[in-house]
C-alpha positions as CSV (number, residue, x, y, z in Angstrom):
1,X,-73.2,-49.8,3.2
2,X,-73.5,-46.9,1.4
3,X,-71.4,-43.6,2.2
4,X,-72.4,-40.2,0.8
5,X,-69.7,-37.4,0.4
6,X,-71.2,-34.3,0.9
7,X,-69.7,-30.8,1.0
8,X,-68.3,-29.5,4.0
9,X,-68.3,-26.0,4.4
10,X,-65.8,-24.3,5.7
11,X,-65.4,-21.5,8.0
12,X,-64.6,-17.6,6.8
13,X,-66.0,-15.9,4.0
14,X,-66.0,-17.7,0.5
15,X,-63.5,-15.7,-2.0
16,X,-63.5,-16.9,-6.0
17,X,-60.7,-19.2,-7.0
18,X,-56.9,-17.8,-7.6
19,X,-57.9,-14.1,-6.2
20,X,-55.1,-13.5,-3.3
21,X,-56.8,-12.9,0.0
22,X,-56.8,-9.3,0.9
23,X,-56.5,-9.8,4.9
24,X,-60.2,-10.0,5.8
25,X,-62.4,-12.8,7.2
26,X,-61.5,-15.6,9.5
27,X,-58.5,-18.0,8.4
28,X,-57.9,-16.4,5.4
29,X,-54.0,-15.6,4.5
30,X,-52.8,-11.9,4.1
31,X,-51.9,-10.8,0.6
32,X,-48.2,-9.7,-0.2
33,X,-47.0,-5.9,-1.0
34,X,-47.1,-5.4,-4.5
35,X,-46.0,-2.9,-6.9
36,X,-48.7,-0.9,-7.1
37,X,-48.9,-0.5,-3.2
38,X,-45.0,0.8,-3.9
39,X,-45.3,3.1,-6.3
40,X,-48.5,4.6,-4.5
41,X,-46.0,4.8,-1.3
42,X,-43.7,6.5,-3.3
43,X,-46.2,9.0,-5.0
44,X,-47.3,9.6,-1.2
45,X,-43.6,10.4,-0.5
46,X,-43.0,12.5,-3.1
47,X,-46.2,14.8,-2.8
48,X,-45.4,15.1,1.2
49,X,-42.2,16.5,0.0
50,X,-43.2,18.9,-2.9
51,X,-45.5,20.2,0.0
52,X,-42.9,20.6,2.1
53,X,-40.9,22.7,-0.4
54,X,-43.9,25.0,-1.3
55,X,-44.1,25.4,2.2
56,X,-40.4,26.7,2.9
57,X,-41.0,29.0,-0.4
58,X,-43.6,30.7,1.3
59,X,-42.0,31.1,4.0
60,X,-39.0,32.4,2.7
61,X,-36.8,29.5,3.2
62,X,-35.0,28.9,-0.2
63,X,-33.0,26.6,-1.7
64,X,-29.5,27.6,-3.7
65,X,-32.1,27.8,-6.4
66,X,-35.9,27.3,-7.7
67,X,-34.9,25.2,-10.8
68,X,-36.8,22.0,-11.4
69,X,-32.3,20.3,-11.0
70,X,-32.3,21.1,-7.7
71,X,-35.8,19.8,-6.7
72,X,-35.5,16.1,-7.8
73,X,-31.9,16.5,-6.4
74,X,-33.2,16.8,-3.3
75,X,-36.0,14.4,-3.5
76,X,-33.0,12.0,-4.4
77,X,-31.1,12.4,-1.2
78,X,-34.4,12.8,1.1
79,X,-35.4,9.2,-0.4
80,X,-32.0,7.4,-0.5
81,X,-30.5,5.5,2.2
82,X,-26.8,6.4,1.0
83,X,-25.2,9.1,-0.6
84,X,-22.0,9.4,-2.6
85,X,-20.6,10.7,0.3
86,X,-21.2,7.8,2.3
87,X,-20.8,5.3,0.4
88,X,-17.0,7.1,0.1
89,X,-16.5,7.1,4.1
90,X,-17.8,3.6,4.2
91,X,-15.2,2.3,1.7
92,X,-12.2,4.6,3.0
93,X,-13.4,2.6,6.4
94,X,-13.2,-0.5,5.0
95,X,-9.7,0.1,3.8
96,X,-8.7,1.2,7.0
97,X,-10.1,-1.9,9.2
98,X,-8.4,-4.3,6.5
99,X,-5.0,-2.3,6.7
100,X,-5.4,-2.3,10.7
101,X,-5.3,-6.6,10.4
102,X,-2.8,-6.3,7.9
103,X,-0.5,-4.6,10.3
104,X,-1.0,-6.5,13.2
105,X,-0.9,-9.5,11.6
106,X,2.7,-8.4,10.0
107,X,3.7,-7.3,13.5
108,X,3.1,-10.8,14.7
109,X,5.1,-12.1,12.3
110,X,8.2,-10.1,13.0
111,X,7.6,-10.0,16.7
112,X,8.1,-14.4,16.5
113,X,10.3,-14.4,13.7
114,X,11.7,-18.3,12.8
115,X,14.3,-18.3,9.8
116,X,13.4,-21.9,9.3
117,X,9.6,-21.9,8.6
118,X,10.4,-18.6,6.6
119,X,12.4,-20.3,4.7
120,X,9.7,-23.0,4.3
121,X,7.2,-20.2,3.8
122,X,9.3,-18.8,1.2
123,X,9.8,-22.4,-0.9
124,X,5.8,-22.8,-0.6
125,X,5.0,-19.5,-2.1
126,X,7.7,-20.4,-4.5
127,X,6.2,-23.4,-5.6
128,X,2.8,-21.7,-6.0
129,X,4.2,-19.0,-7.9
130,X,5.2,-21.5,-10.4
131,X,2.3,-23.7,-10.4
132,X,0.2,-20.6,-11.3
133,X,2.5,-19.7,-13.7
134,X,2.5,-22.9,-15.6
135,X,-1.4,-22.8,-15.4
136,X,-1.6,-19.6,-17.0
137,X,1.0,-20.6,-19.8
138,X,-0.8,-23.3,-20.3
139,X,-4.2,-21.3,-20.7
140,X,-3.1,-19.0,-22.7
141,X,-2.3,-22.0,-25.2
142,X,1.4,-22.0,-24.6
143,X,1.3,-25.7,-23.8
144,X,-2.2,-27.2,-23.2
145,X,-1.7,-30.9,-22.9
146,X,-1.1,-31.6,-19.4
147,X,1.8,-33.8,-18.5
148,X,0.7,-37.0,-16.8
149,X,2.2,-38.2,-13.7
150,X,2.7,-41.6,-13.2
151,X,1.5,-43.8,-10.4
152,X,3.2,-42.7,-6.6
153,X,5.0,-46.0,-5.6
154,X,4.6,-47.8,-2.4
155,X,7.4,-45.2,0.0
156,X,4.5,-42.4,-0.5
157,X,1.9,-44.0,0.9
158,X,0.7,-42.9,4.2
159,X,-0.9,-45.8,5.8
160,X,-4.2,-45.0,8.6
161,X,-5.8,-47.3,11.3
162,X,-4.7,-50.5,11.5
163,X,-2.9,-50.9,8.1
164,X,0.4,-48.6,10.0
165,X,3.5,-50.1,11.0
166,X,4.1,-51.7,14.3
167,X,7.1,-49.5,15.0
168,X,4.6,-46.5,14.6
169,X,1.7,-47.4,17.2
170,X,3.8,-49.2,19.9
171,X,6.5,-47.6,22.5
172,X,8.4,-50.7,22.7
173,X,9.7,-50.7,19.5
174,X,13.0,-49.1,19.1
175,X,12.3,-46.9,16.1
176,X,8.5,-45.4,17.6
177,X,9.0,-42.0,18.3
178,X,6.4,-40.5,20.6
179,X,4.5,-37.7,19.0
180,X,3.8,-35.5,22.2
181,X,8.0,-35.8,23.1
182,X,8.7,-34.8,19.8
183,X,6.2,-31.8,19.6
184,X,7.8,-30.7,22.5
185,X,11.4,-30.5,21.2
186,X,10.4,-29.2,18.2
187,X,8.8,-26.3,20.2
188,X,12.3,-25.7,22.1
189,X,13.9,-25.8,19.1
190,X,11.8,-23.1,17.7
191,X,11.8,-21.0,21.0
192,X,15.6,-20.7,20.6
193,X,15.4,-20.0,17.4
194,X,13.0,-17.3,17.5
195,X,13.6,-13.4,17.5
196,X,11.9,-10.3,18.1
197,X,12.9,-8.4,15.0
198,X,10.8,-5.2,16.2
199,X,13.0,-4.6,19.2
200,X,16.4,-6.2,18.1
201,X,16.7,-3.8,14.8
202,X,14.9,-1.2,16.4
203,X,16.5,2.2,14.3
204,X,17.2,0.1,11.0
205,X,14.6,-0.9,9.7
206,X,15.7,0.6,6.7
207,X,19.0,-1.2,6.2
208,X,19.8,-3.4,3.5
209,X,22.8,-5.1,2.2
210,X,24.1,-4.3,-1.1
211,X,26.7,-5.8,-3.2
212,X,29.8,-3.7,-1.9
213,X,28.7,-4.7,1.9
214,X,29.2,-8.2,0.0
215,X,32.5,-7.8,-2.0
216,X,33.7,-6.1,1.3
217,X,32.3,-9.2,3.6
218,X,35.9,-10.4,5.3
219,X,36.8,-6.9,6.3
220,X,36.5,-5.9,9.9
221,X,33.9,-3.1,9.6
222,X,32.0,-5.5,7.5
223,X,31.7,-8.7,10.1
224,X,31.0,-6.3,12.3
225,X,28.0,-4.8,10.2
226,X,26.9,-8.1,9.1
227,X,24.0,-8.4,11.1
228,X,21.2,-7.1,8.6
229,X,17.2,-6.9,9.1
230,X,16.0,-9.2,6.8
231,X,14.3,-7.5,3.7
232,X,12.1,-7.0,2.5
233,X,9.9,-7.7,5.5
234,X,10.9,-4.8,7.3
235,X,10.4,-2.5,4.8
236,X,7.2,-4.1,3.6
237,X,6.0,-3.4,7.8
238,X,7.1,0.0,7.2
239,X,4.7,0.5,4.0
240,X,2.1,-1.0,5.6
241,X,2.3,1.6,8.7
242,X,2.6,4.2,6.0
243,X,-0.6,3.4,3.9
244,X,-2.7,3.5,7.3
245,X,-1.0,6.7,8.5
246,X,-2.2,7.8,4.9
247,X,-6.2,5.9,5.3
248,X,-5.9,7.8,8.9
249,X,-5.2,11.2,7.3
250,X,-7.3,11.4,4.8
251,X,-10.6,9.8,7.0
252,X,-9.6,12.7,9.6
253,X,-8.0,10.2,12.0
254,X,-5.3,12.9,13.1
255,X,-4.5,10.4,16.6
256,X,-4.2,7.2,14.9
257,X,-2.5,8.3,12.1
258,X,0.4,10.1,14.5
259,X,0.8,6.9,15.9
260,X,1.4,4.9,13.0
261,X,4.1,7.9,11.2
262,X,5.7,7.9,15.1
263,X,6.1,4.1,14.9
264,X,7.7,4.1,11.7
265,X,10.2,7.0,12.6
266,X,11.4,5.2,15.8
267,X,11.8,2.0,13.7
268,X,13.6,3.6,10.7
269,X,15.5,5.7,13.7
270,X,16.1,9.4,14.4
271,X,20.0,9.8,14.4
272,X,22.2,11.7,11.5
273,X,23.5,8.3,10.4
274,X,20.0,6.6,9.8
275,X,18.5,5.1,6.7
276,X,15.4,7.1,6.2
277,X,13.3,5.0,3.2
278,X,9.6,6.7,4.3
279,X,8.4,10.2,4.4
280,X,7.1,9.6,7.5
281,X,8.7,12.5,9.1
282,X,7.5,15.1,6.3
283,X,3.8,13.8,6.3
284,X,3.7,14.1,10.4
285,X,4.8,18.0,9.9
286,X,2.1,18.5,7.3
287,X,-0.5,17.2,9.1
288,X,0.5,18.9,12.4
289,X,0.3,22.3,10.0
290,X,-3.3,20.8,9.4
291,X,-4.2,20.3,12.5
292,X,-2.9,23.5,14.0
293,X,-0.6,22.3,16.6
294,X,2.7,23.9,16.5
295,X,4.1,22.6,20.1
296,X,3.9,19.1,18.4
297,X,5.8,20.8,15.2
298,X,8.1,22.1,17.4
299,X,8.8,18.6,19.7
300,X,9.6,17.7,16.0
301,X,11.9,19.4,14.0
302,X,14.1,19.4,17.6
303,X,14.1,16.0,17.9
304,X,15.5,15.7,14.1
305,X,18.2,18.6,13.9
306,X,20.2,16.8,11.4
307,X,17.1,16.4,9.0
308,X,17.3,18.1,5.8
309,X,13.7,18.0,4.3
310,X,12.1,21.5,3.1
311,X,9.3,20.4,5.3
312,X,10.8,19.9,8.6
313,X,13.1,23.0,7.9
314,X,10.7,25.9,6.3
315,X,7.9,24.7,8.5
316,X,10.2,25.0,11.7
317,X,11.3,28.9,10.4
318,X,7.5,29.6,9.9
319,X,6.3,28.4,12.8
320,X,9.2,30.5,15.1
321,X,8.3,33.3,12.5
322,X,4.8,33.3,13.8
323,X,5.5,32.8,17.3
324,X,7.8,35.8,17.4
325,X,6.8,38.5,15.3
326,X,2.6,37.8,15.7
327,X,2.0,36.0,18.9
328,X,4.8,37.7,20.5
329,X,5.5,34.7,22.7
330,X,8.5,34.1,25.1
331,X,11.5,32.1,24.2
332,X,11.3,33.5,20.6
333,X,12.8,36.2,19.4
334,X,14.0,37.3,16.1
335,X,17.7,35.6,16.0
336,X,16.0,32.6,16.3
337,X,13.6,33.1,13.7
338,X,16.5,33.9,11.4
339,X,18.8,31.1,12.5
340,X,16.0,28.3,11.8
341,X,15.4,30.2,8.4
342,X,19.6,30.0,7.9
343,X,19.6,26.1,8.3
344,X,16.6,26.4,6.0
345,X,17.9,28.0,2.8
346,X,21.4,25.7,3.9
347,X,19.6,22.5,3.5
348,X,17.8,23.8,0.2
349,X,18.6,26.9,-1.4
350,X,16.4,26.7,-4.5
351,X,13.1,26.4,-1.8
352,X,14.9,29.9,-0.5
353,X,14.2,31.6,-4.0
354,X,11.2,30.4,-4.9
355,X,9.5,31.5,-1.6
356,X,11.0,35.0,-1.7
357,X,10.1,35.4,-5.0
358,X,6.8,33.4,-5.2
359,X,5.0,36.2,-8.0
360,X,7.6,35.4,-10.9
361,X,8.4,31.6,-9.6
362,X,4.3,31.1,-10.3
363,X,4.3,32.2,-14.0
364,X,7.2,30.3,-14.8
365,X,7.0,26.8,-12.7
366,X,4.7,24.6,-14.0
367,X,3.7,21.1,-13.3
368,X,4.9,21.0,-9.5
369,X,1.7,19.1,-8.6
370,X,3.2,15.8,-10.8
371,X,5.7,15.6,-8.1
372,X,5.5,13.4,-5.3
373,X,8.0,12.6,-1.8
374,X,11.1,13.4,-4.0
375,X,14.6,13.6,-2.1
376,X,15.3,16.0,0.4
377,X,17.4,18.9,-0.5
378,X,17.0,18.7,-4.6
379,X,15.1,20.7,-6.4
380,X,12.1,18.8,-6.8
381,X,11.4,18.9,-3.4
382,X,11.4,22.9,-3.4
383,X,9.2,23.2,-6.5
384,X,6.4,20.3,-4.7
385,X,7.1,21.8,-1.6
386,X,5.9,25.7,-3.3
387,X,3.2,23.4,-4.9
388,X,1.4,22.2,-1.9
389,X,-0.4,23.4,0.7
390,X,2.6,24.9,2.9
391,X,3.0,27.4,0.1
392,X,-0.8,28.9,1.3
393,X,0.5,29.0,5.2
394,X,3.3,31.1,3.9
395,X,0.6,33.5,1.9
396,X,-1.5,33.4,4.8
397,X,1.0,34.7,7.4
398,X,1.2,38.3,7.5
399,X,4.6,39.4,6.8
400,X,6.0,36.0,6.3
401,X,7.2,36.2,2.3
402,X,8.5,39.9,2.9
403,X,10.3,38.7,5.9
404,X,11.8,36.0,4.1
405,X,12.8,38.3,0.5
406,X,14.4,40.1,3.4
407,X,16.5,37.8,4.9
408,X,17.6,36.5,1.1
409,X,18.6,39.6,0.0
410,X,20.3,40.9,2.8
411,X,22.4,37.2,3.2
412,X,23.5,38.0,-0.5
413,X,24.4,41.9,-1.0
414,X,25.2,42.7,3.1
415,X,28.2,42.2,5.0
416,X,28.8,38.5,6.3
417,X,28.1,40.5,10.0
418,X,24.4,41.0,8.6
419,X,22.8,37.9,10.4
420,X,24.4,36.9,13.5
421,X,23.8,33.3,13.0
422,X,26.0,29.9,12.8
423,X,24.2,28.9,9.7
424,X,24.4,32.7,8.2
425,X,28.0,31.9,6.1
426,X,26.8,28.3,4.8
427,X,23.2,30.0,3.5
428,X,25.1,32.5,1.9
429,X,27.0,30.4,0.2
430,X,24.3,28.1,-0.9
431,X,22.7,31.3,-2.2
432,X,25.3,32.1,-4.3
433,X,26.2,29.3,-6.2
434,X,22.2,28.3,-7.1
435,X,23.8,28.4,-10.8
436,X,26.7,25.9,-10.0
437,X,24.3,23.7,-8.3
438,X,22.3,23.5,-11.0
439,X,24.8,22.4,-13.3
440,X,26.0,19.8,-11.4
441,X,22.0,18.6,-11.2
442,X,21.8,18.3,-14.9
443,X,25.4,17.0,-15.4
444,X,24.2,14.0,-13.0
445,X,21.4,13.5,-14.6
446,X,22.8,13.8,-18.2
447,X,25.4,10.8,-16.4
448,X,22.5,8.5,-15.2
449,X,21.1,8.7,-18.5
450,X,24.1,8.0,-20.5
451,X,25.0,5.3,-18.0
452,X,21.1,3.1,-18.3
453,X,22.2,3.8,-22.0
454,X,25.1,1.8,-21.8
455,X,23.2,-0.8,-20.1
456,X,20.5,-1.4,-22.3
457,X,23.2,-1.5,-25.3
458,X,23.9,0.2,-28.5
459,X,25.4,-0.5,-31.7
460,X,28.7,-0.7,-32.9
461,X,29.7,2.5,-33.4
462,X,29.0,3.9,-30.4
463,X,25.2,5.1,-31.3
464,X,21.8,3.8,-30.9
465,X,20.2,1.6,-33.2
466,X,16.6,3.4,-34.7
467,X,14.6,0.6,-32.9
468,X,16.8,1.8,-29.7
469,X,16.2,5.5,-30.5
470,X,12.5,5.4,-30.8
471,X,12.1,3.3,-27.7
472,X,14.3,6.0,-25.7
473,X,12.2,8.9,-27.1
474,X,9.0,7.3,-25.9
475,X,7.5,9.9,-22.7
476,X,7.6,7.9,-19.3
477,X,4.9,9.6,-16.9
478,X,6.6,7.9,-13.9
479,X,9.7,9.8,-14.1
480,X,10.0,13.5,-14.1
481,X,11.8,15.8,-16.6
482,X,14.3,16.8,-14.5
483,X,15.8,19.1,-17.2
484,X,12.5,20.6,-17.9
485,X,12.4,21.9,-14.4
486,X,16.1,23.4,-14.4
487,X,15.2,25.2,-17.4
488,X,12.0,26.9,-15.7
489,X,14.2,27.5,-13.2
490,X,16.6,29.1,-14.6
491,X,14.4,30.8,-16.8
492,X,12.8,32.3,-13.3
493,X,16.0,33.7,-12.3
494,X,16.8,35.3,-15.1
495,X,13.9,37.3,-14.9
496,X,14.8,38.3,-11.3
497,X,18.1,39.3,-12.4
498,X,17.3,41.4,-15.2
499,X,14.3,43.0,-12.9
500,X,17.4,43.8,-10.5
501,X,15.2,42.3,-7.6
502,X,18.5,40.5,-6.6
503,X,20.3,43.5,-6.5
504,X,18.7,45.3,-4.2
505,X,20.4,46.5,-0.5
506,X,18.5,45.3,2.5
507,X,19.5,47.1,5.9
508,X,17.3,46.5,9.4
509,X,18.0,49.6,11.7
510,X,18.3,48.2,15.3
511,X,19.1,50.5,18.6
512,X,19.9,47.0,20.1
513,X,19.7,43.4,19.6
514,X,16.9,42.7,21.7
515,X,15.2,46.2,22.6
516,X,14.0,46.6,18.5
517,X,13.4,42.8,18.2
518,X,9.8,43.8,17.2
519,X,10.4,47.1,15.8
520,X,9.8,48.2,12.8
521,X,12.5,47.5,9.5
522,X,13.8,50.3,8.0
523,X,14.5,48.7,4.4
524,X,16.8,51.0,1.9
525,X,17.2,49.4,-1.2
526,X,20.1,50.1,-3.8
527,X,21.0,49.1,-7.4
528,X,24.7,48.0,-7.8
529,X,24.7,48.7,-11.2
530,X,23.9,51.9,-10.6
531,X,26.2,53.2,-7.9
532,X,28.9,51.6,-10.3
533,X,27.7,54.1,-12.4
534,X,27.4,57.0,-10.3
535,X,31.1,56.4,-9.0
536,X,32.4,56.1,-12.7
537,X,30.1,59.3,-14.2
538,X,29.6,62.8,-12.7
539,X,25.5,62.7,-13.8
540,X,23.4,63.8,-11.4
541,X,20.9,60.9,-11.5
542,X,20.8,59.1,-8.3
543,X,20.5,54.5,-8.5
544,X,18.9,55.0,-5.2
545,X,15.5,54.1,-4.2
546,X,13.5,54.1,-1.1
């Protein structure tokens, strides 16, 4: 037999070989989007808007301006999916989410802490440490021949199946031990052992033992104080709070982030004897100065009396400033505004001065914005402190900087029966000795230095070796120049006292002590040197000024 292959034909229009099939006919497969069909899309895109534009022209609808710049700028943003400022928020979210696990993942920890797998955790990441290190050393070229290790000997094998020990498999041997039983013990042993470190050192998180708690260890005070949070766990919880307090503040997250700087303050504790290692209490005034809410400010600084930041303080005399003297509100009057502005130049004088005299303090200070959560009460604080933003909310108040230059002057040249407050005498005598204070700044700093010095070793004599010299000379931008901002300082005052602007006589006329509360001050202003003068010469010029 004979069998003929003949063409079939097939059904659909014929196309010629290796031309793609545009979509048309019967079976025939539809053709991919190419980059020609892309860039016509995005011609067609483009033209739609440049109609658009000549449209808004015409109608009067500008843009900032008609240059070519701000065209394709906005044909940019119209055609991309993300902008700069999104793909910002989208990280800053990110950050947030993995500082959020972080936490809670920390918080478990502490809330089921077991000293004995710590201690295991602690010898694992130990080991690693040092396996990592030796790998490095050894790709570096430090040592690259890898020491062998020789054969494991029978007692490390771990037999499976069959090939294990009677004693293992079988309960009527003596030495089986029964693996549920034992899992059980093992998890009584752990439950006793296990402690809720969140509640039990609840208001010390910020304790730590250093070496005279340990050369004192057998006295009484000592075993009785023994008991320390164990560190630096607690502390590292603490950070972690603080860098999503932080995230929270900056993503506008004003709730969560008052959660997390409330959580640290109750663990770090809010009595006169507490170890304070955060700012947490500083950045929860700031942002509530943000935010606008100065009942929150106010459940604040009166839960935390004893606190002796420039924030808490200053903020606390501006807001009772505002509340009495602009809004006029009951409760507050002006002996109160005075007395939270007393314990406010008492817990940092220099803040006092630089606020009262901001005009001359801002041509001489320079460089506050290099300083960052420095000690309460020194003088860094006051110069970041009339670097930040607090320094525009005093600005912005009406009246606020007069009514403070006010209150300084008339704390230093009036009678000590001048301001009727319990803080009055101890502001006045901060006030006074700003020049002694600084002295003693730069004489402990002049100490520290001398004392890391000693430490790192000199020569013989007494003196630095060259080597020595030129390393100490070397600029560290981590630390601050401490004596740089005495001098400024200084230099600041000066000016003032040579102006005579701390000279001058501040008097408030008063009918009564609450009838003129909001009266008008009747301020008469006097030279010292002057009247000395007067008194000592029979010239008819007068030192007083109005």
């Amino acid at each position: 037999r004979v069998f003929l292959l003949l063409p079939v034909q097939t059904m659909g229009r014929s196309r010629a070989k290796g031309k793609p099939s545009t979509g048309g006919g019967g079976g025939g497969a539809a053709g991919g989007w190419g980059s020609a069909e892309h860039q016509e899309r995005e011609a067609h895109n483009v033209t739609s808007l440049e109609r658009r534009l000549t449209k808004r022209k015409k109608k009067k609808r500008r843009l900032d301006t008609d240059e070519d710049g701000n065209l394709n700028t906005y044909k940019r943003t119209a055609l991309s999916h993300d902008t700069a400022d999104k793909i910002d928020a989208g990280k800053l979210r990110l950050h947030i989410t993995k500082t959020k696990r972080a936490v809670e993942t920390e918080r478990e920890r502490l809330r089921a802490w077991d000293d004995v797998e710590e201690r295991k955790r602690a010898a694992e990441e130990e080991r690693k440490r040092r396996e990592e290190a030796a790998a490095a050393e050894r790709a570096s070229g430090g040592n690259p021949q890898k020491k062998r290790k020789g054969r494991a000997g029978p007692e490390t094998w771990k037999l499976r199946g069959a090939a294990r020990p009677a004693w293992e498999v079988y309960d009527f041997d003596t030495r089986y031990v029964d693996p549920h039983l034992k899992e059980h013990e093992e998890a009584r042993a752990k439950a006793s052992r296990v402690r809720n470190l969140l509640s039990l050192y609840r208001g010390r998180f910020g304790e730590m033992k250093n070496d005279e708690d340990e050369a004192d260890g057998d006295s009484e005070d000592a075993q009785r104080t023994t008991d320390y949070p164990p560190q630096p766990y607690c502390r590292n919880f603490l950070a972690l709070l603080m860098q999503l307090g932080h995230l929270c503040v900056e993503f506008k997250k004003f709730k969560m982030a008052r959660e997390a700087f409330l959580e640290v303050m109750e663990l770090e504790g809010t009595g006169e004897d507490s170890v304070v290692v955060t700012t947490a209490r500083s950045r929860l005034m700031r942002m509530y100065l943000e935010a606008n809410r100065p009942d929150s400010a106010r459940r604040l600084w009166e839960r935390l009396p004893h606190d002796k930041s420039a924030w808490l303080r200053y903020s606390a005399a501006l807001i009772e400033y505002v509340s009495w003297r602009l809004l006029e509100e009951e409760g507050s009057s002006r002996s109160s505004a005075e007395d939270l502005l007393c314990m406010a130049i008492a817990a940092s004088p220099f803040c006092a001065y630089n606020i009262a005299f901001h005009g001359t303090f801002a041509r001489v200070v320079e460089y506050g914005d290099e300083l960052e959560d420095e000690e309460p009460g020194s003088l860094q604080e006051a110069i970041e402190y009339t670097h930040s933003e607090q320094m525009g909310s005093w600005l912005g108040t009406e009246g606020a900087v007069e009514w403070m230059q006010g209150v300084v002057l008339r704390l230093l040249n009036s009678g000590r029966s001048a301001i009727k407050s319990d803080a009055a005498e101890e502001a006045r005598t901060q006030l006074q000795s700003w020049e002694a204070l600084l002295g003693r700044i730069e004489e402990d700093f002049e100490a520290s230095e001398k004392d890391k010095k000693e430490e790192t070793g000199g020569t013989a004599d007494g003196g630095e070796s060259e080597e020595e010299n030129n390393d100490s000379e070397e600029y560290n931008p981590e630390e601050p120049d401490l004596l740089m901002y005495t001098g400024m300082f200084r230099t600041a005052m000066d000016m003032l006292t040579d102006a005579g602007e701390l000279l001058r006589v501040v008097e408030v006329s008063s009918d009564g002590e609450e009838d003129n509360e909001n009266g008008d001050e009747k301020v008469e202003v006097e030279s010292r040197g002057d009247a000395k003068q007067q008194d000592g010469d029979d010239s008819d010029e007068s030192g007083e000024s109005e």
